[in-house]
C-alpha positions in Angstrom: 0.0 0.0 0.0 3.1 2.0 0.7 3.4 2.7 -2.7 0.0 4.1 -4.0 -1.0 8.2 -3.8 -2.4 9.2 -0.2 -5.1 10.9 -2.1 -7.7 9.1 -4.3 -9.2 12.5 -5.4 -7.3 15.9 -5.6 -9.3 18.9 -7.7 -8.3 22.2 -7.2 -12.2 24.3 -6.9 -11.0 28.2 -6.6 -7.3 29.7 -7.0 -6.1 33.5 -6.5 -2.4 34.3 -6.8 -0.2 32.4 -3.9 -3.2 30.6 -2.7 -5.5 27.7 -4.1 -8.3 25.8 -2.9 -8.7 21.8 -3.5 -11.1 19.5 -2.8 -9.9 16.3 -1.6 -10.5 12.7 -0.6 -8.1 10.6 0.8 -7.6 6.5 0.5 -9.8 4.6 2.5 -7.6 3.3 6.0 -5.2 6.1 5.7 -4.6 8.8 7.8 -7.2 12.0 7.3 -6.8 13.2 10.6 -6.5 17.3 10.8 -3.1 17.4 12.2 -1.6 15.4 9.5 -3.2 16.8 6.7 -1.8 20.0 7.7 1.4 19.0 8.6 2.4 16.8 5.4 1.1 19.4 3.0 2.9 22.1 4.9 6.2 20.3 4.2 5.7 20.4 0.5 7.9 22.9 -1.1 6.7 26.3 -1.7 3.7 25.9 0.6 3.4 28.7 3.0 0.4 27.3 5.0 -3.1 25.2 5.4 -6.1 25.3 5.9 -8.1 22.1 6.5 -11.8 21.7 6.9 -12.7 18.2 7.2 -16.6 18.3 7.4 -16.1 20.0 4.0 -13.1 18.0 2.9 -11.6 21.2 1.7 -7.5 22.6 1.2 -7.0 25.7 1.5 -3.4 26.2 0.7 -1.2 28.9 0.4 2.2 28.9 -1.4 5.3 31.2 -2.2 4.8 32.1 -5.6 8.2 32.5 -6.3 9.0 29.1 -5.3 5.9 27.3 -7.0 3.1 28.1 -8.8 -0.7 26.4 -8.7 -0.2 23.4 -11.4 3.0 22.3 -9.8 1.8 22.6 -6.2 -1.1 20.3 -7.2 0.9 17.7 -9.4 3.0 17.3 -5.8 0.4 17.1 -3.7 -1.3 14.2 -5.8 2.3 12.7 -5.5 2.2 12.2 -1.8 2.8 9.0 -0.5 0.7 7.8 2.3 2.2 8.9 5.5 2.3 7.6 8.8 0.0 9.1 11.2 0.6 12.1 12.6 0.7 12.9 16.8 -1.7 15.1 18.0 -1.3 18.4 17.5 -2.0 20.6 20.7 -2.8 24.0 18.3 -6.6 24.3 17.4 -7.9 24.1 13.7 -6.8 27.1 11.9 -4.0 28.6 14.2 -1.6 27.8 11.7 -3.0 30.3 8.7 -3.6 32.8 11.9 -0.1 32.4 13.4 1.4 33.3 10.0 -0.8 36.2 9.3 -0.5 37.1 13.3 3.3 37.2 12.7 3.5 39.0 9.6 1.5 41.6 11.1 3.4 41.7 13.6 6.5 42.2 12.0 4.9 44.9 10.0 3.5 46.9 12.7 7.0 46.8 14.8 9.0 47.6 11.5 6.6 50.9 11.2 7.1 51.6 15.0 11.3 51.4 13.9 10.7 54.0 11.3 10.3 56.7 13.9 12.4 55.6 16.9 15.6 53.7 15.7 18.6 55.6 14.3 18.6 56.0 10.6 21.2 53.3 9.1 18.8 50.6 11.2 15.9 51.8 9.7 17.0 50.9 5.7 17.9 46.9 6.9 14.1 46.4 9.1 12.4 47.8 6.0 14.1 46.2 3.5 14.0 42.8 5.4 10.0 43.1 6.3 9.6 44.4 2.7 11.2 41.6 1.0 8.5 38.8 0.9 6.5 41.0 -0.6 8.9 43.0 -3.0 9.2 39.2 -4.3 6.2 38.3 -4.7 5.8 41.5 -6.8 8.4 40.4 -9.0 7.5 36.8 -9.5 3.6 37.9 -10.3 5.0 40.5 -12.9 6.9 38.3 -14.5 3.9 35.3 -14.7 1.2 37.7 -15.4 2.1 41.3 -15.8 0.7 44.5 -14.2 -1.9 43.7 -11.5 -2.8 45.5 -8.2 0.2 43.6 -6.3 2.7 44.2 -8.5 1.5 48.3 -8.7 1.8 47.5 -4.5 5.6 46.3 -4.5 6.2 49.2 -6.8 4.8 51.6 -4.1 6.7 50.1 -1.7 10.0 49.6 -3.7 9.6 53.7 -4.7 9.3 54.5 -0.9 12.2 52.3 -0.2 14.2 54.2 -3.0 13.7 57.3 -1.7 14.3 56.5 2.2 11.1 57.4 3.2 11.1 54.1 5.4 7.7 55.4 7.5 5.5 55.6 3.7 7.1 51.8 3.0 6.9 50.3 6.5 3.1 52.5 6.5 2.3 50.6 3.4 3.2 46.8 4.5 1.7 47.2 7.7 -1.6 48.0 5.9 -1.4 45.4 3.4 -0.5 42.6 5.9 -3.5 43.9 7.9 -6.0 43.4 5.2 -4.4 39.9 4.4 -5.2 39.1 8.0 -8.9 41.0 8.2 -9.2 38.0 4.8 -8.0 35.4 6.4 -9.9 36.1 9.4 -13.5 36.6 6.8 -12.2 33.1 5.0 -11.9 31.5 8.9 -15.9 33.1 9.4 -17.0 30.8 5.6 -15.6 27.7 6.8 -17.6 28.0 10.3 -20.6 27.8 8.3 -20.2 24.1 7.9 -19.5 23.6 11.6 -22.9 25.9 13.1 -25.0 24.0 10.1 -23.3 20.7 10.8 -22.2 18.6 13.1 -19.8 15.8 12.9 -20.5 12.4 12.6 -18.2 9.6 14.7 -15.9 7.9 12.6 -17.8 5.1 14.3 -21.0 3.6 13.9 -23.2 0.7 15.9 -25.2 -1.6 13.6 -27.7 -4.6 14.6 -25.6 -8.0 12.3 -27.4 -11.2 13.2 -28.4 -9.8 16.4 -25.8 -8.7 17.8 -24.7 -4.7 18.4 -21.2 -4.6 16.8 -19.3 -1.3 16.1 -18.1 -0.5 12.5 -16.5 2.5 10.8 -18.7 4.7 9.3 -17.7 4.0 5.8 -18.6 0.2 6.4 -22.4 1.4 6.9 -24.3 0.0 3.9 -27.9 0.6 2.6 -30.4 -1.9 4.4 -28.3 -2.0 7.6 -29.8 -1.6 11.4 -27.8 1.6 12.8 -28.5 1.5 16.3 -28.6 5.2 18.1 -28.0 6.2 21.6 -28.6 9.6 23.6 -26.3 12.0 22.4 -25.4 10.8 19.4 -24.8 12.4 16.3 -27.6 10.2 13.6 -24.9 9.1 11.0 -27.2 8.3 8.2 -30.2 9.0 6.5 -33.3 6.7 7.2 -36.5 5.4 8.4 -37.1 4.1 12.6 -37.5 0.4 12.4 -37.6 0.4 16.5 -37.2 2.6 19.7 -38.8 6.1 21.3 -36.2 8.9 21.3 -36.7 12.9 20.9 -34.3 14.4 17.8 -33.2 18.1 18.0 -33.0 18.5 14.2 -32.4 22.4 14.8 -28.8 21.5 12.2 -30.9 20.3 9.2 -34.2 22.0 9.9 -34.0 24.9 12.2 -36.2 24.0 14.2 -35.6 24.7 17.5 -38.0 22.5 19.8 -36.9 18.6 19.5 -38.9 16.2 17.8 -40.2 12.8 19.0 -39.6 9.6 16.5 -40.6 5.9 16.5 -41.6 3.5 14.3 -42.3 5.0 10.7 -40.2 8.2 11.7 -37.6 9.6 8.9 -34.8 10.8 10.9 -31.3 13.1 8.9 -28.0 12.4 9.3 -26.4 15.5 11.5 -28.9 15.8 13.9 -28.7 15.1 17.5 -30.5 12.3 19.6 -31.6 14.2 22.8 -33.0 11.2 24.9 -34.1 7.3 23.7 -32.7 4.8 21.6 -33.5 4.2 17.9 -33.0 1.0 15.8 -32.5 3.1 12.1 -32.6 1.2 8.6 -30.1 2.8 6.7 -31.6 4.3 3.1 -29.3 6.7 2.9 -25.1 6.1 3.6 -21.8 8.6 3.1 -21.8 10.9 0.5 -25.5 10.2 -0.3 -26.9 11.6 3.2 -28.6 15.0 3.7 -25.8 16.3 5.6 -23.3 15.0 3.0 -25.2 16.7 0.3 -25.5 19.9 2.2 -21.7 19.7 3.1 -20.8 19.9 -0.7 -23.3 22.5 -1.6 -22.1 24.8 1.3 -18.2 24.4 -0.3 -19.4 25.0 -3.5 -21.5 28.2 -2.1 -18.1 29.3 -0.7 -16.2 29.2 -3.7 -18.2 29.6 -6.9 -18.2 33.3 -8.1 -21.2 35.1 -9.1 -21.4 37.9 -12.1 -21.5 40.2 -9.9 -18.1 39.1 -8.5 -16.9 38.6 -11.4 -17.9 42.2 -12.9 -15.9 43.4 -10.0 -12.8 41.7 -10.3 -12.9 42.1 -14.1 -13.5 46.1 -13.4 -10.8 46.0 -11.3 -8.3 44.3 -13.0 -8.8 47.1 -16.2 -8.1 49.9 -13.8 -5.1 48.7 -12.8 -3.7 50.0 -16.4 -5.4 53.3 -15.5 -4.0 53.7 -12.3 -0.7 52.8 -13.8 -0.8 55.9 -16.8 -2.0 58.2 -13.7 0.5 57.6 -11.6 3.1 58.4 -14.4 1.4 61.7 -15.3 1.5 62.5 -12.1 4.8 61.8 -11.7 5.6 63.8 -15.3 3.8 67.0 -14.1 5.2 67.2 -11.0 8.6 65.3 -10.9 8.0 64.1 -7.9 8.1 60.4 -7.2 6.5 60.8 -4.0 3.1 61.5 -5.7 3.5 59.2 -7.8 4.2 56.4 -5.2 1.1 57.6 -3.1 -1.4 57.1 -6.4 0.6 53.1 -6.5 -1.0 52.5 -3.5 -4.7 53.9 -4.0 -5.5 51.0 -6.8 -9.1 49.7 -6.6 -8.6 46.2 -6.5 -8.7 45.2 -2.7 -12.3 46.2 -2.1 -14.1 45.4 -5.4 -12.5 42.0 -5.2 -13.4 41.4 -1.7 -16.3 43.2 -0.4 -18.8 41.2 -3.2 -17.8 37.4 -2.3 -17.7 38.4 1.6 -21.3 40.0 1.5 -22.6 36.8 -0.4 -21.1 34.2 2.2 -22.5 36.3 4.8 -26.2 36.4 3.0 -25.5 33.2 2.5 -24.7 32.0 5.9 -27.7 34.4 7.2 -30.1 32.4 5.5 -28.3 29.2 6.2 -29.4 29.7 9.9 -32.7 30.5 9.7 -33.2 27.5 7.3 -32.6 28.3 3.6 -29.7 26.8 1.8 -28.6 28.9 -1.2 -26.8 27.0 -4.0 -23.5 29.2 -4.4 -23.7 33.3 -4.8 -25.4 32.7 -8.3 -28.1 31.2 -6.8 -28.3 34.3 -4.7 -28.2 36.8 -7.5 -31.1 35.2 -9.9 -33.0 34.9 -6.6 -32.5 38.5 -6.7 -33.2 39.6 -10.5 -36.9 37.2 -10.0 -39.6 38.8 -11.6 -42.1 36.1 -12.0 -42.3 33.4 -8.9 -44.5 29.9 -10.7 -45.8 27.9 -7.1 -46.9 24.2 -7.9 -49.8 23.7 -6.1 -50.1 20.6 -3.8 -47.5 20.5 -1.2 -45.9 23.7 -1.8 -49.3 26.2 -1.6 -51.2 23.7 0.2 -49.8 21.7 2.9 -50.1 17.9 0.7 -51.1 16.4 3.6 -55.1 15.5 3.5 -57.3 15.8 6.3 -61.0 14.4 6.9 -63.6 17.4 5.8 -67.1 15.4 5.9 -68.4 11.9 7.0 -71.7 11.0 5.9 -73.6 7.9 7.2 -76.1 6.7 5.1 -76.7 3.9 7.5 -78.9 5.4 10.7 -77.0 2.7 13.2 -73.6 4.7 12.4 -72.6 8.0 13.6 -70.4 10.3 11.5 -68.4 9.9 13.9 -68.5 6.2 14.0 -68.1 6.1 10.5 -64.9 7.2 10.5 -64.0 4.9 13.2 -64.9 2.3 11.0 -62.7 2.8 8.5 -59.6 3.6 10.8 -60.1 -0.1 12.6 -59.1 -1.3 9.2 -56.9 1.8 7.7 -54.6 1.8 10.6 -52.7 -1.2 9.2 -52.2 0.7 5.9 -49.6 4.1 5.4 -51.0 5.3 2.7 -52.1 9.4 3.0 -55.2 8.5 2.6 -55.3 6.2 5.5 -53.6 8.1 7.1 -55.5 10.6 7.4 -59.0 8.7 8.4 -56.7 7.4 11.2 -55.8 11.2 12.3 -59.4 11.9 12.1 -60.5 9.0 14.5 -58.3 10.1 16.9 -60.2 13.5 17.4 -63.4 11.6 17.8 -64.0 9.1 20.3 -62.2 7.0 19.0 -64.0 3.6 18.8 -62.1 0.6 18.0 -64.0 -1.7 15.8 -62.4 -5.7 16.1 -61.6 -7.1 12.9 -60.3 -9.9 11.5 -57.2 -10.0 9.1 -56.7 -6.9 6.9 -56.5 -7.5 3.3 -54.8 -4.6 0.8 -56.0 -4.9 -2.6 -53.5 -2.6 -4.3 -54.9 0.9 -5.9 -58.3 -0.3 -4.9 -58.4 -0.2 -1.0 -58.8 -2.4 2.3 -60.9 -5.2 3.0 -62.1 -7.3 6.2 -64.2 -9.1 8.2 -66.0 -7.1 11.6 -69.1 -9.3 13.1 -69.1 -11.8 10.9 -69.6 -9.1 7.7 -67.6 -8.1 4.9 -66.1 -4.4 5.0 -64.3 -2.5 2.5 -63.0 0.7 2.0 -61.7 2.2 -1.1 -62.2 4.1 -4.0 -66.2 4.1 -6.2 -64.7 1.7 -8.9 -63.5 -0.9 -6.0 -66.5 -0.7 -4.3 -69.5 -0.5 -7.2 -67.4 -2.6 -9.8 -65.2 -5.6 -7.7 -67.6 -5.7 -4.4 -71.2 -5.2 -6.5 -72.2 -2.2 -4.3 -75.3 0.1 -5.6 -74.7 3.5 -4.6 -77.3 5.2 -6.7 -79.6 6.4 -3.9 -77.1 8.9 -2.7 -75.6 9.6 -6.0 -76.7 13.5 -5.4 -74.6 13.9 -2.2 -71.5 11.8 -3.8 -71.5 14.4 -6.2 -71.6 17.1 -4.7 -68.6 16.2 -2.6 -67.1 15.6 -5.9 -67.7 19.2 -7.5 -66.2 20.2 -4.6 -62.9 19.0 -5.3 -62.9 16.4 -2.7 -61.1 13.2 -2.8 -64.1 10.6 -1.9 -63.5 7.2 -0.1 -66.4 4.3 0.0 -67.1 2.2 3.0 -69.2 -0.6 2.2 -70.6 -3.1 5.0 -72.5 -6.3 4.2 -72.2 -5.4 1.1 -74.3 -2.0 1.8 -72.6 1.3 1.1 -73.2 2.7 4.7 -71.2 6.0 4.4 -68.2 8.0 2.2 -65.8 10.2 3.9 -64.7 13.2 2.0 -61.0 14.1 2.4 -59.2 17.6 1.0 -55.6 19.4 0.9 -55.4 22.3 3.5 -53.9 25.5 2.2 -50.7 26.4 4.0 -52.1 28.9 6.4 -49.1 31.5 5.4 -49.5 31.0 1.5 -51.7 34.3 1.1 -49.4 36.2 3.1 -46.6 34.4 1.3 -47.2 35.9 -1.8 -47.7 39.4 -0.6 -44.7 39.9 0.8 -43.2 38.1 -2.5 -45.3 41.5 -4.3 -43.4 43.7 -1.9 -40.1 42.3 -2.5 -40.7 43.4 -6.4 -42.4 39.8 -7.9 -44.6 41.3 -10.9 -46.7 37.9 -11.3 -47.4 34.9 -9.1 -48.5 32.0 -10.8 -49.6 28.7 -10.3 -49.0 25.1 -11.9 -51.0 21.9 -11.3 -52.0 18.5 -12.3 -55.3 18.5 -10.3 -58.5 19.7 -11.8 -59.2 23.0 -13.4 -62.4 23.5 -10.7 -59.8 23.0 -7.8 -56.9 24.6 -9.4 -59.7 27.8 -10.2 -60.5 27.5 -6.5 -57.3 28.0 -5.1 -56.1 30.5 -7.8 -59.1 32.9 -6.2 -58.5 33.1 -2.2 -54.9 33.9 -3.0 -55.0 36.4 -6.1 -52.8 34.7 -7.8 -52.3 36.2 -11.7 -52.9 33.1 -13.1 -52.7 29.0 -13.3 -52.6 25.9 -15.2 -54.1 23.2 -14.5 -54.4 19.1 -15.5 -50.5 19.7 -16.4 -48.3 16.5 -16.6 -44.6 17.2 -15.5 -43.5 17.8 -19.0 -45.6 21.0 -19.7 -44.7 22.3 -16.5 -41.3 22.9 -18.1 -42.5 23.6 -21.1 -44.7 26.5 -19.6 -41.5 28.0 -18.1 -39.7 27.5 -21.2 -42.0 29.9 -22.9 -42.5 32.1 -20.4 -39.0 32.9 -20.2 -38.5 33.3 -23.7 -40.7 35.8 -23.6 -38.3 37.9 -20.9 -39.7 36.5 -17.6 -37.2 35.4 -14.9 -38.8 32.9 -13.2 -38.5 31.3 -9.7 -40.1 28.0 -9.4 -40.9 26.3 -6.3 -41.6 23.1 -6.1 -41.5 19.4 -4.4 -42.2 16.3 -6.0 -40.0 14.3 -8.5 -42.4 15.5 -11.3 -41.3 19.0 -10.5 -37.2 18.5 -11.3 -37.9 19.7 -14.7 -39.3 22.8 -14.2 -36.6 23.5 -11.7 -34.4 23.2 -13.5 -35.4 24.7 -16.4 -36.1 27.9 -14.2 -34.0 30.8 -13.9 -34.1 29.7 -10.2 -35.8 27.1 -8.6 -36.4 26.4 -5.0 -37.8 23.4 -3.9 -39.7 22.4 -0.1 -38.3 21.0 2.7 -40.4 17.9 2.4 -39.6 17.4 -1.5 -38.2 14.3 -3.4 -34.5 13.7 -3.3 -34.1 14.9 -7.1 -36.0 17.9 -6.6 -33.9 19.1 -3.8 -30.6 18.3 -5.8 -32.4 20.0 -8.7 -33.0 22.7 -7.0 -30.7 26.0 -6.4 -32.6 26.9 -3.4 -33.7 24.0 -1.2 -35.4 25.0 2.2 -34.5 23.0 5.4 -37.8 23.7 7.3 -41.5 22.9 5.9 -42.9 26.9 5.9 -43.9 28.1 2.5 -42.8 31.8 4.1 -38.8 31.2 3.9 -39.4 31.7 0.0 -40.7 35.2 0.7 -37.6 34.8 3.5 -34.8 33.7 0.6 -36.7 36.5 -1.7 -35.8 39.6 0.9 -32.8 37.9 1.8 -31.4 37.9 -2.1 -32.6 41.7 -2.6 -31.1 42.9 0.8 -27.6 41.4 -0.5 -27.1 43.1 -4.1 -28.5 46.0 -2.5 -25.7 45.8 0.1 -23.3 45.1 -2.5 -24.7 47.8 -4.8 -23.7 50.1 -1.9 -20.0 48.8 -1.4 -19.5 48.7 -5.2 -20.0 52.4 -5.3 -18.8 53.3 -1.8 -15.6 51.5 -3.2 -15.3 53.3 -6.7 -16.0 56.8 -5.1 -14.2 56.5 -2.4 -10.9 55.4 -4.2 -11.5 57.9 -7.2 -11.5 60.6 -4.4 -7.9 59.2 -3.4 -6.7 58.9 -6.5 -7.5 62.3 -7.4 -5.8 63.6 -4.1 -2.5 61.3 -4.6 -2.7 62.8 -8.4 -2.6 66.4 -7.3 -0.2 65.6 -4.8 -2.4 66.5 -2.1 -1.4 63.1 -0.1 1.6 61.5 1.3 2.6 57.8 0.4 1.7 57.4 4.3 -1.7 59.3 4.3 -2.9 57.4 1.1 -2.0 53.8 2.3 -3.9 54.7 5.4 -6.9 55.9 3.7 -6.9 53.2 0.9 -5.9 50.5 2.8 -8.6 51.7 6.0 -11.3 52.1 3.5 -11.2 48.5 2.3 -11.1 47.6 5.8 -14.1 50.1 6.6 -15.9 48.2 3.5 -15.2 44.3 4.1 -16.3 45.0 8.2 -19.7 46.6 6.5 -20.0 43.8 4.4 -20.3 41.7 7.8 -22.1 43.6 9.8 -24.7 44.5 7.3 -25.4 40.9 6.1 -29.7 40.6 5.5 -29.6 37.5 8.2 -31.1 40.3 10.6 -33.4 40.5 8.6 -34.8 37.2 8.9 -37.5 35.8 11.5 -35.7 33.6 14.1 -36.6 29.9 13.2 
C-alpha cells in the first residue's frame, strides 16, 4: 500500500495568486486526521500554509509564488505518498494560517514603530527585510502575469524604499499585511458555516448483524443495515425508525428549535442530535449520499463559486489597474516628484471590489443558512435577486399535501359520522398510505372507537378489505366498491356528487355489502401561503402564478383566495417545463418552487428554482434553493434575503469606486503623502469588508 497516492481525489475548486483551494479525498484506512493533513502538506515545497476543513473536505493552501506556482503545487500534492500518522497536535484548527498572518502583522507593525524611533542606518535593513516577501512576490507575479494591483503595491513600496522614506514603505506593508489578516480572518468566518449548520458524525457507527450490536467504521455502513442510536449521538445516516422512542433536535438540518419525538415510521437526517431514547434506524441513505453530505458539498461549493456580480468586479478591477498605472506616471511627469507618484501606486481599486462582493454573499448566505434556507452558491443568490415572476406548484408547496377528513356521511342510521370514520380507521390503521392516514388522524379527534376485525387485506390501488361481526367491509375508491364488491350507490348519488364538484377526494365504505357512508378528504392550504405571496409583491415579484396536475375547478378554486395572476391546471410534468420555457423566452425570470419528482424539470429549467423542505431527493438536488424547514414563508424569507444582498453590495460597489476615485484624485494632485494614502486606501477597504459583515440581510430574517 506503501506505494499508491495518499489521495484518491485531488481537484483544485477556486485559485487567486499564492493561494489555491482543492477538494480532496483521501484512500480509504489512511490517515485523514487534521493534524496530519496540515502537517504533510505544509512540508511540501513552496507551501506557506493550510487550511483544513474536514466536514467540507476542503485545502485551503497557500504557497510562495516565487518558489511554485498552482499546477506544480497540485501535481505534488497528488504525488504524496501515504504517510504515517501524525501525533496530535495541541494547536486548534486554523491557528496555523492565523499564526502566519498574526506574525506578519506583527513584523509589520513593529517595523513601522522602527521607522520613527531607531537611528537612521537601522531603519533601511528592518524595512528592507520586512519588505522583502513581498517585494518578491511583486516580481514573481509581474513576470507570470504582468501588471496587477500587487505588482502596482511592490512598486509603491519599492519607490518609498528608493527614496528613504522608510515610514511611507513600513506605513504601506503594515496595511497590506492587515487586510491579508482582516481576509483570512473573513475566509476562517466561511468555513464555520459548515460547523454551526453541521455537526460531525463519529468515525464510528453501531449496527444490529445477526443480532448482535457490533461497532463499524462509518464507511462500512451499507444501505439496508440496522444503525442502532444512543442519547447523544450524532444520527450518521439518512433513514426510516425500524424500533425505539427517542426525541431528535433537528435544529442543524431544519432549524427547528423544539426537538422532535420519533418511533416507528419516523424519517430521521443524518447530522442531527439524539436528545434522549434509543433508535434501531434502517439505513436508506449512507456517506456521501446523506442529507448532511449533500448539504456539506453544496455549502463548499456556495463558498467558492463566483457570481457575475463578483466577477464584474474583479474584471472592473483588473482594467483599472492599467489606468491607475498611466496616472501615476502623469502624475509623476507634471510634478517630478516620485512621492506623488508612489502615493497614487497604492490607492488602486482592487482590494475592495475584489473582496467586499464574495464576503457580502457568504455572509447572506450564511444568514439564510441559519434561519433554514440553503442557497446553492452566490449565483443562486443573484437570480433569486433579479426574479420577476415566482410559478408555485400547487399541492405541497401552496397547500400543505397532507389530507385531512372534511365530511363523513352515514347513510346507514346505526352509524354515527363519527362512528363512520371509526370504522374505516379499525381497518386503515394497518395501511400508510395518505389516505389512510389521514382517516386514522381523524379518528383520533373523535372518540375514537375501535371496531375488532379480522385480518386486513390490501387490494392494491383499490383499498382495504375485512371481516367485523361476521360481515364483509371494504374501504376504497367508487370503482372498487361498485365494480369488484357489487355495491349500488345510486340512492345517494346526489350527495356523492356534490362532494365531488367540490374538489374532494371521496372514499367508500361498504358493510355487508351496503354502502353505509363516504368520507370526503381535502388538501389544506398552507395557512401562510396568502401572506406568502404578498410579501413576494413587496419584494418586487410582478406575477405569481400557479402550476397543477389536479383539476381545473380545484386549481380555479385556489387560484381565487390567493389572487394569484394566473394557473394551469391538469398539467403532466413535461408541460410544466414547457410553460416555463416559454414564459421565459418571452423575458420573464422565473423562480419556481416546487417538491415532488415530477417537479425536477421545471426547476431546472427555471432561472431559479427552490424546492420544499419535504420534496423528493431529485428535486432538492435539482433545486438551487432547497429549504430545510417545511414553511412556505422562507421563499418570501430567501426572496428579501437575495434583494437585501445586491442591494448591500450595490452600496460597497460604489462606496468602493467613489471612495478610491477621491484618493486617487488627491495622490494625483499631490495632495497626499505615500503614508496618508496607504492609510486611507488601505482603512477604507477595511471600513468596507467589516460593513460587508455587519450588514449581512440575516437580521433580517424571523428567528426559526
Amino acid at each position: 500500500m506503501n506505494g499508491l497516492p495518499w489521495f484518491l481525489r485531488l481537484e483544485p475548486v477556486h485559485r487567486v495568486p499564492g493561494r489555491i483551494r482543492l477538494r480532496y479525498a483521501c484512500r480509504p484506512g489512511t490517515p485523514a486526521d487534521e493534524p496530519t493533513l496540515r502537517r504533510i502538506v505544509e512540508a511540501v515545497a513552496g507551501v506557506t500554509s493550510v487550511r483544513v476543513s474536514r466536514a467540507a473536505q476542503s485545502l485551503a493552501v497557500r504557497y510562495d509564488s516565487a518558489q511554485t506556482d498552482a499546477v506544480v503545487l497540485c501535481h505534488a500534492l497528488a504525488a504524496l505518498p501515504i504517510p504515517e500518522p501524525a501525533p496530535p497536535a495541541p494547536a486548534a484548527e486554523g491557528a496555523a494560517g492565523e499564526e502566519n498572518h498574526g506574525a506578519t502583522l506583527a513584523r509589520s507593525l513593529a517595523a513601522l514603530v522602527g521607522s520613527f524611533l531607531l537611528p537612521m542606518p537601522l531603519r533601511l535593513p528592518l524595512s528592507l527585510a520586512v519588505a522583502m516577501p513581498m517585494l518578491r512576490e511583486g516580481m514573481a507575479i509581474h513576470a507570470r502575469e504582468g501588471v496587477n494591483s500587487h505588482v502596482l503595491e511592490a512598486a509603491a513600496v519599492a519607490i518609498s524604499l528608493a527614496r528613504k522614506d522608510f515610514t511611507a514603505a513600513n506605513t504601506t506593508v503594515f496595511m497590506l499585511a492587515l487586510g491579508e489578516y482582516m481576509e483570512e480572518s473573513i475566509a476562517r468566518r466561511s468555513d464555520a458555516l459548515l460547523k454551526r449548520l453541521l455537526r460531525p458524525s463519529s468515525d464510528q457507527v453501531w449496527v444490529l448483524r445477526d443480532g448482535v450490536e457490533i461497532q463499524v467504521p462509518a464507511a462500512a455502513v451499507a444501505v439496508g443495515d440496522s444503525v442502532v442510536i444512543g442519547a447523544g449521538t450524532v444520527i450518521p445516516v439518512d433513514g426510516t425508525v425500524l424500533s425505539g422512542e427517542a426525541t431528535v433536535n433537528e435544529a442543524a438540518m431544519t432549524g427547528e428549535s423544539a426537538p422532535v419525538v420519533k418511533q416507528r415510521g419516523s424519517g430521521v437526517l443524518s447530522g442531527t442530535l439524539m436528545e434522549e431514547g434509543r433508535l434501531v434506524v434502517y439505513a436508506e441513505h449512507v456517506g456521501s449520499h446523506t442529507a448532511a453530505a449533500r448539504i456539506a458539498d453544496y455549502v463548499e461549493q456556495s463558498l467558492t463559486a463566483k457570481s457575475e456580480a463578483q466577477l464584474d468586479a474583479a474584471r472592473l478591477a483588473d482594467r483599472l489597474v492599467p489606468t491607475v498605472l498611466k496616472l501615476a506616471g502623469g502624475s509623476f511627469l507634471m510634478t517630478g516628484n516620485w512621492r506623488s507618484a508612489a502615493s497614487v501606486l497604492q490607492a488602486d481599486y482592487s482590494c475592495a471590489l475584489k473582496l467586499a462582493t464574495p464576503v457580502a454573499f457568504k455572509s447572506a448566505m450564511y444568514g439564510a443558512g441559519k434561519a433554514g434556507i440553503l442557497i446553492k452558491g452566490a449565483n443562486a443568490l443573484e437570480r433569486l435577486a433579479q426574479a420577476d415572476t415566482v410559478i408555485f406548484d400547487k399541492t405541497g408547496t401552496l397547500t400543505t399535501g397532507d389530507l385531512q377528513v372534511t365530511d363523513s356521511l352515514a347513510f346507514d342510521p346505526s352509524f354515527s359520522p363519527d362512528d363512520l370514520i371509526c370504522l374505516a380507521a379499525s381497518v386503515e390503521e394497518h395501511y400508510f398510505h395518505p389516505l389512510a392516514m389521514a382517516v386514522v388522524a381523524a379518528a383520533r379527534e373523535t372518540h375514537n372507537r375501535h371496531f375488532d376485525h379480522q385480518e386486513v387485506k390490501f387490494i392494491v390501488a383499490h383499498g382495504v378489505a375485512s371481516v367485523i361481526d361476521g360481515k364483509r367491509i371494504v374501504v376504497g375508491s367508487r370503482h372498487f366498491i361498485e365494480d369488484d364488491e357489487g355495491i349500488d350507490t345510486t340512492a345517494h348519488r346526489d350527495a356523492i356528487d356534490g362532494l365531488h364538484r367540490d374538489g374532494k377526494t371521496l372514499l367508500f365504505i361498504g358493510f355487508g355489502g351496503v354502502l353505509v357512508g363516504v368520507l370526503a378528504l381535502k388538501d389544506t392550504v398552507r395557512a401562510a401561503s396568502a401572506a406568502t405571496i404578498a410579501r413576494l409583491r413587496r419584494a418586487g415579484v410582478k406575477r405569481v402564478l400557479m402550476l397543477t396536475g389536479d383539476h381545473r375547478d380545484r386549481a380555479a378554486e385556489l387560484a381565487a383566495a390567493l389572487h394569484l395572476d394566473g394557473f394551469h391546471a391538469d398539467l403532466l410534468p413535461a408541460d410544466k417545463a414547457r410553460i416555463i420555457e416559454d414564459l421565459s423566452r418571452g423575458g420573464a425570470r422565473i423562480a419556481f418552487v416546487g417538491d415532488g419528482i415530477n417537479d425536477a424539470p421545471a426547476l431546472a429549467g427555471a432561472h431559479v428554482g427552490i424546492a420544499m423542505q419535504k420534496g423528493a431527493d431529485i428535486a432538492r438536488l435539482t433545486a438551487d434553493v432547497a429549504l430545510l424547514e417545511d414553511r412556505i414563508e422562507r421563499v418570501a424569507d430567501a426572496k428579501e434575503t437575495a434583494n437585501a444582498a445586491m442591494a448591500l453590495i450595490a452600496r460597497n460597489y460604489h462606496l468602493t469606486v467613489g471612495l478610491n476615485s477621491a484618493i486617487l484624485g488627491a495622490a494625483a494632485l499631490g495632495l497626499l503623502s505615500p503614508v496618508g494614502t496607504a492609510v486611507l486606501h488601505n482603512g477604507t477597504t477595511i471600513g468596507i469588508l467589516l460593513n460587508a459583515l455587519r450588514s449581512a440581510p440575516s437580521a433580517a430574517l424571523p428567528p426559526p
